[in-house]
Phi, psi and omega in degrees: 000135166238168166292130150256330176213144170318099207096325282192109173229153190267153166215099188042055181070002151242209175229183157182137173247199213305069161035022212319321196277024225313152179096310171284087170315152174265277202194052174069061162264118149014144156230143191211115198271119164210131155070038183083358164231158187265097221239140166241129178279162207251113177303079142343316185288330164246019189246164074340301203272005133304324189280319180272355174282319193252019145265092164013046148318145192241334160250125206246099177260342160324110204201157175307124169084027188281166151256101209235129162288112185273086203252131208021098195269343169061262183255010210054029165340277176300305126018273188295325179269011165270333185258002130302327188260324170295003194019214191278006183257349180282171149185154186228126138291125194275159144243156155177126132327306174305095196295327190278334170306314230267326190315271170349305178303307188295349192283331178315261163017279204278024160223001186235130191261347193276348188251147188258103146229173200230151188259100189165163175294070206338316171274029179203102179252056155322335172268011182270347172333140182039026182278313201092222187227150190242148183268006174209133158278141151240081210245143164216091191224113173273112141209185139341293209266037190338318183289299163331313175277310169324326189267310176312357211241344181282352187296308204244040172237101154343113156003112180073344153315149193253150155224128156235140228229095192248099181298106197268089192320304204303325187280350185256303174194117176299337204276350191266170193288146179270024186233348177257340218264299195290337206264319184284317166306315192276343189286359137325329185243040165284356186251002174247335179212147155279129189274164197204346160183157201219112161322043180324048199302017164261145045252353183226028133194158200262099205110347181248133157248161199238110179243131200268136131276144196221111203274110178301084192331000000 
């Protein structure tokens, strides 16, 4: 076993972290016991931010004691190994739309104490009222408008704050090339963010990109 990132650990070619809950499955993940901790292996076919940790993103900001705006957060998959790696000293905000997403969530939730969740619209964040400010966005959202909420939402992303921003070309316009779909997003958020790595998530998912971001101070 190596550290890949603070929280992130390799394990015989996969990755997975530290367990906060011992003892508890997510969503039929692996457990894996060494030297006295409880490791849940983080699945790529269902993670994005798994998928792109292991085609090698180099920057991980998500770190113990983060603050992290989470935007579809859906059942927590991704959601539950961010909040193993912010551990009890972290906290996330949950977002999801879904009620049927949130039933799940909250169910998550009421064992992990760092997640908030909130039931409500990404694109209209009536919930940052009183939050303050967070050091990291996570948005993975099939809509349209992607760029738009990631920018409505950044307003409460600390100076020099990190995002990661994953595009879902197909939810935006199936019929156009997904390499003119990504190039048309960021220049939206170019006066707001800098790119700092841009993502390639296949094999294990298709259509999509995964861009690591920096809030221009």
């Amino acid at each position: 076993m190596r550290k890949t990132f603070d929280g992130v650990f390799s394990i015989n070619g996969k990755i997975a972290t530290a367990n906060l809950v011992r003892g508890i499955k997510v969503y039929g993940e692996d457990l894996i016991n060494d030297s006295g901790t409880e490791y849940r292996l983080w699945n790529p076919y269902r993670s994005k931010l798994a998928a792109a940790i292991l085609n090698h993103m180099k920057n991980m900001q998500i770190k113990p004691e983060s603050k992290v705006l989470y935007l579809g957060a859906a059942s927590g998959t991704t959601p539950s190994h961010v909040s193993d790696i912010i551990g009890n000293k972290g906290v996330m905000y949950c977002i999801e739309i879904s009620e049927r997403s949130m039933r799940q969530l909250v169910a998550l939730c009421e064992r992990r104490q760092n997640m908030l969740p909130i039931l409500a619209d990404a694109s209209e964040p009536a919930y940052l009222e009183g939050a303050g400010t967070f050091d990291v966005i996570y948005q993975d959202i099939a809509s349209k408008n992607q760029a738009d909420i990631l920018l409505n939402n950044s307003i409460a992303l600390k100076p020099g704050g990190y995002a990661y921003f994953v595009i879902k070309s197909q939810s935006i316009d199936i019929s156009r090339d997904p390499k003119e779909i990504y190039k048309d997003e960021l220049g939206k958020l170019a006066k707001t963010f800098e790119v700092l790595e841009r993502i390639d998530l296949e094999p294990y998912d298709s259509d999509h990109l995964f861009v690591v971001l920096r809030k221009i101070d």
